[in-house]
One Martini backbone bead per residue (centre of mass of N, CA, C, O) as a GRO file, in nm:
protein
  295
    1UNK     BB    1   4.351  -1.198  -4.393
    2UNK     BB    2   4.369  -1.145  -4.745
    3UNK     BB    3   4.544  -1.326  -4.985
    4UNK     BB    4   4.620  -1.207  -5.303
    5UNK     BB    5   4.742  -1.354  -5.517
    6UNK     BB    6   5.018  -1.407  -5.749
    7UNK     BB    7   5.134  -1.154  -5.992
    8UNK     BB    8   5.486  -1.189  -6.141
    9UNK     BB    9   5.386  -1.310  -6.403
   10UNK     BB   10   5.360  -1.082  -6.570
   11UNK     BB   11   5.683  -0.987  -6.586
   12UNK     BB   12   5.807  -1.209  -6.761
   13UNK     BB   13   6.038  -1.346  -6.632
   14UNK     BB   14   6.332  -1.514  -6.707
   15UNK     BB   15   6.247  -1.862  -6.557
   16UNK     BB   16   6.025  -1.801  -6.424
   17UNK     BB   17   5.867  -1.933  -6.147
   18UNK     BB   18   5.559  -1.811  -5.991
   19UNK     BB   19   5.720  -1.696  -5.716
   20UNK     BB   20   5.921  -1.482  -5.647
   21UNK     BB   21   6.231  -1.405  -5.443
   22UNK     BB   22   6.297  -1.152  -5.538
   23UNK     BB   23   6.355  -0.827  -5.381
   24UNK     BB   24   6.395  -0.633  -5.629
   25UNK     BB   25   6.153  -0.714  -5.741
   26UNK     BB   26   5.848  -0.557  -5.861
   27UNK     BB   27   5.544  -0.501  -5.718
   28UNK     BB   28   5.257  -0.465  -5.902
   29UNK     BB   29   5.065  -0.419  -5.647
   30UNK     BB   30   5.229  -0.168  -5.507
   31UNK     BB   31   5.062   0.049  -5.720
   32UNK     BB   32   4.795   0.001  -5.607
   33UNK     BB   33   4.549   0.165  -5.432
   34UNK     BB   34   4.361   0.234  -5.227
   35UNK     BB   35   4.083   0.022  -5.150
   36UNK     BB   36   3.710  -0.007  -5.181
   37UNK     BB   37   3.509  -0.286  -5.116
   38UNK     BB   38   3.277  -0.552  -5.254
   39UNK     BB   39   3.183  -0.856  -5.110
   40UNK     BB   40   3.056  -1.238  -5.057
   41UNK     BB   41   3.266  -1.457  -4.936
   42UNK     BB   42   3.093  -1.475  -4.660
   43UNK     BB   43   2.751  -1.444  -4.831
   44UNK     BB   44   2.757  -1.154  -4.793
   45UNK     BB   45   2.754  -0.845  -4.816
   46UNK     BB   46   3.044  -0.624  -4.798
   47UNK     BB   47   3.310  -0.481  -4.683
   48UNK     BB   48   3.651  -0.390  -4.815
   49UNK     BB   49   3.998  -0.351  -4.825
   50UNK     BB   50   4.291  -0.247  -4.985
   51UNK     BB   51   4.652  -0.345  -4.948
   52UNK     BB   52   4.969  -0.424  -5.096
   53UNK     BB   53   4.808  -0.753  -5.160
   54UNK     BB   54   4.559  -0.683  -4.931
   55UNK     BB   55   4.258  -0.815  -4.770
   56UNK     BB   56   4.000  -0.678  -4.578
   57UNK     BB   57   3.795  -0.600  -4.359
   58UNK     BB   58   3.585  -0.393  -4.257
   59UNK     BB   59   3.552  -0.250  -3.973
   60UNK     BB   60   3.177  -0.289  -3.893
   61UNK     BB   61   3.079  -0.465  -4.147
   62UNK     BB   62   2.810  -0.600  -4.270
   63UNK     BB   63   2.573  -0.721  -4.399
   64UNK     BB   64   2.463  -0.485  -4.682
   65UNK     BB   65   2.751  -0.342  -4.736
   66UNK     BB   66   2.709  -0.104  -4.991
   67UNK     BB   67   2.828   0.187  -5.170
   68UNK     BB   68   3.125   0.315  -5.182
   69UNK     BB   69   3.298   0.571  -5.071
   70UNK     BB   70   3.562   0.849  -5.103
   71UNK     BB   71   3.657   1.136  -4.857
   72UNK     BB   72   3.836   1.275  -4.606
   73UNK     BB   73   3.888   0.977  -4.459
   74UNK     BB   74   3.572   0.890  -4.558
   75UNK     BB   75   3.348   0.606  -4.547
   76UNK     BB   76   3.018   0.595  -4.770
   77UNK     BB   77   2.711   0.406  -4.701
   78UNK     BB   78   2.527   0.144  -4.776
   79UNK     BB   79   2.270  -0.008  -4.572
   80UNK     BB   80   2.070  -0.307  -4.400
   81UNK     BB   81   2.096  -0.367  -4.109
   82UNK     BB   82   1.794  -0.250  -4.042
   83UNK     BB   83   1.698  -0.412  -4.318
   84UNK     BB   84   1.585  -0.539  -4.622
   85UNK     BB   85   1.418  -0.257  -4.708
   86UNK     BB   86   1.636  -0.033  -4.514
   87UNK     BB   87   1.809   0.202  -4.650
   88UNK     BB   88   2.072   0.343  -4.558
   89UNK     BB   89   2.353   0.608  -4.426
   90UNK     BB   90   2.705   0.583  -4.390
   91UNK     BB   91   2.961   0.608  -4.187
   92UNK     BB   92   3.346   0.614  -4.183
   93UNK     BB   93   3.649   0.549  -4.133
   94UNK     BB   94   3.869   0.425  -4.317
   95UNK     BB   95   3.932   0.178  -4.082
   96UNK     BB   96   3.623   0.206  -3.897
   97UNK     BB   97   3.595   0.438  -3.730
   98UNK     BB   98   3.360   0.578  -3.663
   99UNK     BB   99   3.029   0.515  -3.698
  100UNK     BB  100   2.773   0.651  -3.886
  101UNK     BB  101   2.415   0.750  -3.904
  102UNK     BB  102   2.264   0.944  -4.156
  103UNK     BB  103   1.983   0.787  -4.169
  104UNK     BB  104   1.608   0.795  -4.102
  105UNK     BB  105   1.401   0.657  -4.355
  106UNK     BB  106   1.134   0.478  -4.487
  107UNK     BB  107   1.309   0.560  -4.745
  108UNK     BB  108   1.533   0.509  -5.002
  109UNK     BB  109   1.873   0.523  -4.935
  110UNK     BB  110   2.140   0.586  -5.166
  111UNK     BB  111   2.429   0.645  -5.322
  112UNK     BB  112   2.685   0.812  -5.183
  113UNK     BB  113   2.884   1.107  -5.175
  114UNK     BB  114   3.121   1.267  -5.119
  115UNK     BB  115   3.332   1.591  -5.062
  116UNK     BB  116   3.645   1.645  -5.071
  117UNK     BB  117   3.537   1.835  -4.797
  118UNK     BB  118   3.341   1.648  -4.601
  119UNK     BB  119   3.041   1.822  -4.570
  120UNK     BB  120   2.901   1.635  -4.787
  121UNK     BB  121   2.621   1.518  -4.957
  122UNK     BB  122   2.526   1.267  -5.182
  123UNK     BB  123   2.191   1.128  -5.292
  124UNK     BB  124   1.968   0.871  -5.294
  125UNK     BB  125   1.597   0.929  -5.326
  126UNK     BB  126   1.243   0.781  -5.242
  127UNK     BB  127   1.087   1.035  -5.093
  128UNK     BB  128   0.869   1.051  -5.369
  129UNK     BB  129   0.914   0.765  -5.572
  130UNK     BB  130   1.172   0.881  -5.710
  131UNK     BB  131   1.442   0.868  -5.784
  132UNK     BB  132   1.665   1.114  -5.656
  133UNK     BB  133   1.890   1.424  -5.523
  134UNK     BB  134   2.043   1.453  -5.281
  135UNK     BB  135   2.132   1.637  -4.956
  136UNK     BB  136   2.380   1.651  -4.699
  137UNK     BB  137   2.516   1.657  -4.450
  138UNK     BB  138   2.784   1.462  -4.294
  139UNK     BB  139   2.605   1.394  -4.058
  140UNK     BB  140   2.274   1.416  -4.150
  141UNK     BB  141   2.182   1.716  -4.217
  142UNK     BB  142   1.970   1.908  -4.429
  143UNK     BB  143   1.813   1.740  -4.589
  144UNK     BB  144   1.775   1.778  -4.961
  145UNK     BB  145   1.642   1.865  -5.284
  146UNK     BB  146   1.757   1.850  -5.578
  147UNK     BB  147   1.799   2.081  -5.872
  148UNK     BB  148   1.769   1.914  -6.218
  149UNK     BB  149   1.594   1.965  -6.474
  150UNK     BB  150   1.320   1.781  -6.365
  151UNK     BB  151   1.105   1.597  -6.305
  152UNK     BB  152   0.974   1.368  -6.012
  153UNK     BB  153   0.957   1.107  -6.251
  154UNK     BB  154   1.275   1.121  -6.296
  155UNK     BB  155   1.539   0.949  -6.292
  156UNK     BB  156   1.809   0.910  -6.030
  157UNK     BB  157   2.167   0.823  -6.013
  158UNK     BB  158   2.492   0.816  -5.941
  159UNK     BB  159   2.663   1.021  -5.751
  160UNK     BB  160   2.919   1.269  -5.800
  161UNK     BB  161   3.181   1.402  -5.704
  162UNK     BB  162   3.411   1.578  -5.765
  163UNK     BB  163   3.746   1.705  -5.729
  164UNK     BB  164   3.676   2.001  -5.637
  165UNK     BB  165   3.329   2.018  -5.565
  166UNK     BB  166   3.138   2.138  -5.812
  167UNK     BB  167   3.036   1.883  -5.911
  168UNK     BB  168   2.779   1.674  -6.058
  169UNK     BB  169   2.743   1.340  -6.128
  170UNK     BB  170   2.492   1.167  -6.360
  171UNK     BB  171   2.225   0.955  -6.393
  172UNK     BB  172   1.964   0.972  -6.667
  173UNK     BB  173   1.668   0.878  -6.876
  174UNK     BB  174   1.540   1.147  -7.033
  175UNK     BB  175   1.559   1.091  -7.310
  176UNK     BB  176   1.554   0.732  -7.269
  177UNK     BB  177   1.821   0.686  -7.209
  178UNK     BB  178   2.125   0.635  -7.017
  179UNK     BB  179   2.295   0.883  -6.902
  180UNK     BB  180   2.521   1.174  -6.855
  181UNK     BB  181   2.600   1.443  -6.606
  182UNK     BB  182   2.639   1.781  -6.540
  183UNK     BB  183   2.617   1.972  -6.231
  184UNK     BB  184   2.622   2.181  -5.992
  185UNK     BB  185   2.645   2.123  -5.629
  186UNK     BB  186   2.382   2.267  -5.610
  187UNK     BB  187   2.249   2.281  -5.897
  188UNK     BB  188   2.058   2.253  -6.186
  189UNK     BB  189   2.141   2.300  -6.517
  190UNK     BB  190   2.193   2.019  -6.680
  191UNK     BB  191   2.479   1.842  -6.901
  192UNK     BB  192   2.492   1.621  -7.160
  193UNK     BB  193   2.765   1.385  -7.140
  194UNK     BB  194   2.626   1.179  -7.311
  195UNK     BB  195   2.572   0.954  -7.667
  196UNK     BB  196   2.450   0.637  -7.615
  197UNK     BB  197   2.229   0.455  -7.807
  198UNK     BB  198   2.318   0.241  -7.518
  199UNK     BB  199   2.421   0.447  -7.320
  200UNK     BB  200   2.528   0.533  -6.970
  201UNK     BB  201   2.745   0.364  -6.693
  202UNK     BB  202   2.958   0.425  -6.466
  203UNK     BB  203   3.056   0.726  -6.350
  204UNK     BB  204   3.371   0.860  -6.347
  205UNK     BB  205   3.664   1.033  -6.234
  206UNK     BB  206   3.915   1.189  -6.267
  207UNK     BB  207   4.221   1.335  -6.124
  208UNK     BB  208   4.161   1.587  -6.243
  209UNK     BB  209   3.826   1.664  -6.379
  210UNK     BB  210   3.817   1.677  -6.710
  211UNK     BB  211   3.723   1.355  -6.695
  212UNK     BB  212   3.500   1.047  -6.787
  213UNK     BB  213   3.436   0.715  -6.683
  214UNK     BB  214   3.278   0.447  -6.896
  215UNK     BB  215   2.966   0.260  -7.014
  216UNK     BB  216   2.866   0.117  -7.248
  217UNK     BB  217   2.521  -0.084  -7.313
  218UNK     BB  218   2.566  -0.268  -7.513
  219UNK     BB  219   2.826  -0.506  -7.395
  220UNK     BB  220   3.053  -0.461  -7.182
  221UNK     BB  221   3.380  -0.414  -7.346
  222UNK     BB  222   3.386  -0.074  -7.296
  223UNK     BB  223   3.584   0.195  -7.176
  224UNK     BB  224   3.566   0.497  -7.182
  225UNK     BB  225   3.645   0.846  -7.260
  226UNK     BB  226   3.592   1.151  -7.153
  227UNK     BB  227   3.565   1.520  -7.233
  228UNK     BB  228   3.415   1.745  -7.068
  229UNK     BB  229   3.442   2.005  -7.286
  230UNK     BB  230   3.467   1.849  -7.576
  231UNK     BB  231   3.351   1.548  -7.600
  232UNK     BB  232   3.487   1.337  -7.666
  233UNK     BB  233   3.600   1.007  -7.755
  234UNK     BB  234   3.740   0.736  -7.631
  235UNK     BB  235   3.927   0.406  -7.548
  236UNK     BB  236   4.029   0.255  -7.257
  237UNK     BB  237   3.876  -0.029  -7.300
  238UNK     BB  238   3.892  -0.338  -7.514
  239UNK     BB  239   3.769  -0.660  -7.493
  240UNK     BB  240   3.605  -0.699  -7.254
  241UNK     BB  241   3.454  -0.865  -6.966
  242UNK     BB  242   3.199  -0.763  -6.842
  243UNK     BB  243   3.235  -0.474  -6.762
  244UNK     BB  244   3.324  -0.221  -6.500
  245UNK     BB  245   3.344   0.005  -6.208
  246UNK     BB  246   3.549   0.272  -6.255
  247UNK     BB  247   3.867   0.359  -6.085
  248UNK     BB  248   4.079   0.628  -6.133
  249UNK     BB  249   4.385   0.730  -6.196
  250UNK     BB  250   4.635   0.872  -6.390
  251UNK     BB  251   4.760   0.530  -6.428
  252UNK     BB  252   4.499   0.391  -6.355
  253UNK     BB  253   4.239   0.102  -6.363
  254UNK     BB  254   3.967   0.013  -6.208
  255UNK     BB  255   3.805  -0.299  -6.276
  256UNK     BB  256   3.513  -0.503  -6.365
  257UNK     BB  257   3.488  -0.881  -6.433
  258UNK     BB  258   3.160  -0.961  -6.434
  259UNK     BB  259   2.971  -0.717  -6.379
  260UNK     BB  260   2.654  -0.904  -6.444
  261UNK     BB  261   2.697  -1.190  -6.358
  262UNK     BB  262   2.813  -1.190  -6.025
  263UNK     BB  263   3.130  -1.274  -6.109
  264UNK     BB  264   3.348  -1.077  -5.982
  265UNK     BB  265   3.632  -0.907  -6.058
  266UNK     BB  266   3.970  -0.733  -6.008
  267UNK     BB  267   4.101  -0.504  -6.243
  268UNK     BB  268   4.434  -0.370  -6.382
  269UNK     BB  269   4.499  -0.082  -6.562
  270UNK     BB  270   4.759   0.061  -6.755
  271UNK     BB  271   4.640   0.224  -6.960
  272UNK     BB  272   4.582   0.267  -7.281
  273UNK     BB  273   4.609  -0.048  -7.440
  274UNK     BB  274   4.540  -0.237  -7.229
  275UNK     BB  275   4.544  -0.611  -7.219
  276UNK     BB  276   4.671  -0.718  -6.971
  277UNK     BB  277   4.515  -0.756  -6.704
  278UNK     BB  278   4.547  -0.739  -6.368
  279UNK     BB  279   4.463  -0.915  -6.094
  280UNK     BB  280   4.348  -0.835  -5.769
  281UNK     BB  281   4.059  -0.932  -5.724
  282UNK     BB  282   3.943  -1.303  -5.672
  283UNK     BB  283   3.689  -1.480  -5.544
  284UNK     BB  284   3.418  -1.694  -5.543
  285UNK     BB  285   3.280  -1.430  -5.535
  286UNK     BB  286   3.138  -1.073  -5.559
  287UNK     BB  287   3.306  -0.850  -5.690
  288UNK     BB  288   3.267  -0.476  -5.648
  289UNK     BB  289   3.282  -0.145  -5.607
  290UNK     BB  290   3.530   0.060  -5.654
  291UNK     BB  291   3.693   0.254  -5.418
  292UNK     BB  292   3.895   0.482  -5.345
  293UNK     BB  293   4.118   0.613  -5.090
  294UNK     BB  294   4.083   0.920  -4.929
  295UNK     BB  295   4.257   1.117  -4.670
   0.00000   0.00000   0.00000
């Protein structure tokens, strides 16, 4: 076990000094979700787990694992374990247990995603030797590239499942530079949700599927918030350093800061115009890639 720093200095609780020992004060740590998350902590990239305070290795995670989601009690994601150039996707159960290797193919597969019905994955594949968006069923079979409403030579990345399974969010640089989309789980032509002069990138989705957490490609010192419907643009978190890879619940948000430069810290916001965010995981290595752990 990885114990997490003592945060309770943030409750500004009057003449405390440390760790209070006090055990009615609420620790701020135990609101925060379990999720999974990638670390180098230990000198390679490999998955951890956190859970009200603590952090540890998932079970049978090795050097290369990287890209986790979660859904339906399943965390997907890419590993190198196969070799230094051969991303390959996996599954195991949210505790470690039941991995299972997804992909064997000698072009790169990254970025997986599950559905919330645990049936499906999305994901990114260079099987035409650009980035584009295939599915698969959650054993690993009757791998499909999706029909995106664009050439064979437009890139595509980061698909998300929304939350009830009908969307699929996804980056494409088709305008010109790195939008966000969405478009049926089936395929078809996206809708391009998001309009940043300088991009937009590292979306994730809302705990109830109305809008999409981004970052714009400024400056990244700002967490954005669209609605879906409206195309709506307000300001989640601002003032940020090196802000990005937000994972949001209805009343919270994972953001990792430092990452772009390497050297990430875990910290949650706790609704927009929260200044203070609190640290959650950061140790000499480099954190970053938090995802919800969905039972």
């Amino acid at each position: 076990m990885i114990k997490v720093a003592c945060a309770l200095g943030f409750l500004a609780l009057a003449g405390a000094e440390g760790c209070s020992s006090d055990a009615t004060a609420p620790n701020p740590l135990d609101q925060i979700p379990d999720f999974v998350y990638v670390s180098n902590q230990n000198g390679s990239d490999q998955l951890f787990t956190y859970s009200k305070g603590a952090s540890a290795l998932l079970p049978g995670s090795v050097a290369g694992d990287i890209d986790p989601q979660s859904a339906h009690g399943r965390i997907v994601f890419t590993s190198y374990r196969d070799g230094p150039t051969n991303a390959e996707i996996y599954s195991t159960n949210n505790d470690g247990s039941d991995l299972q290797r997804l992909t064997n193919n000698p072009a790169v597969d990254i970025e997986p995603s599950l559905s919330p019905d645990g049936t499906t994955i999305v994901f990114v594949s260079l099987r035409t030797s650009t980035s584009r968006l295939w599915t698969m069923a959650a054993d690993g079979s009757s791998p499909t590239e999706l029909e995106t409403g664009s050439d064979e030579f437009t890139p595509e990345s980061a698909p998300r499942f929304s939350p009830d399974g009908t969307q699929i969010l996804f980056d494409s640089p088709r305008t010109g530079v790195s939008q966000l989309y969405l478009m049926p789980a089936a395929g078809g032509t996206p809708v391009q949700l998001t309009h940043e002069a300088n991009g937009a990138f590292s979306g994730s989705w809302s705990a109830d599927g109305a809008s999409v957490f981004y970052v714009d490609g400024h400056d990244h010192t700002t967490i954005h918030h669209i609605e879906t419907a409206s195309g709506t643009v307000t300001d989640y978190v601002t003032g940020g350093t090196d802000v990005g890879d937000p994972a949001c619940t209805s009343a919270q948000c994972l953001v990792v800061s430092g990452v772009t430069a390497g050297t990430g810290d875990i910290v949650v916001y706790t609704g927009a115009g929260d200044d203070n965010p609190l640290k959650v995981v950061g140790t000499s290595g480099n954190e970053r890639q938090p995802a919800l752990l969905f039972p």
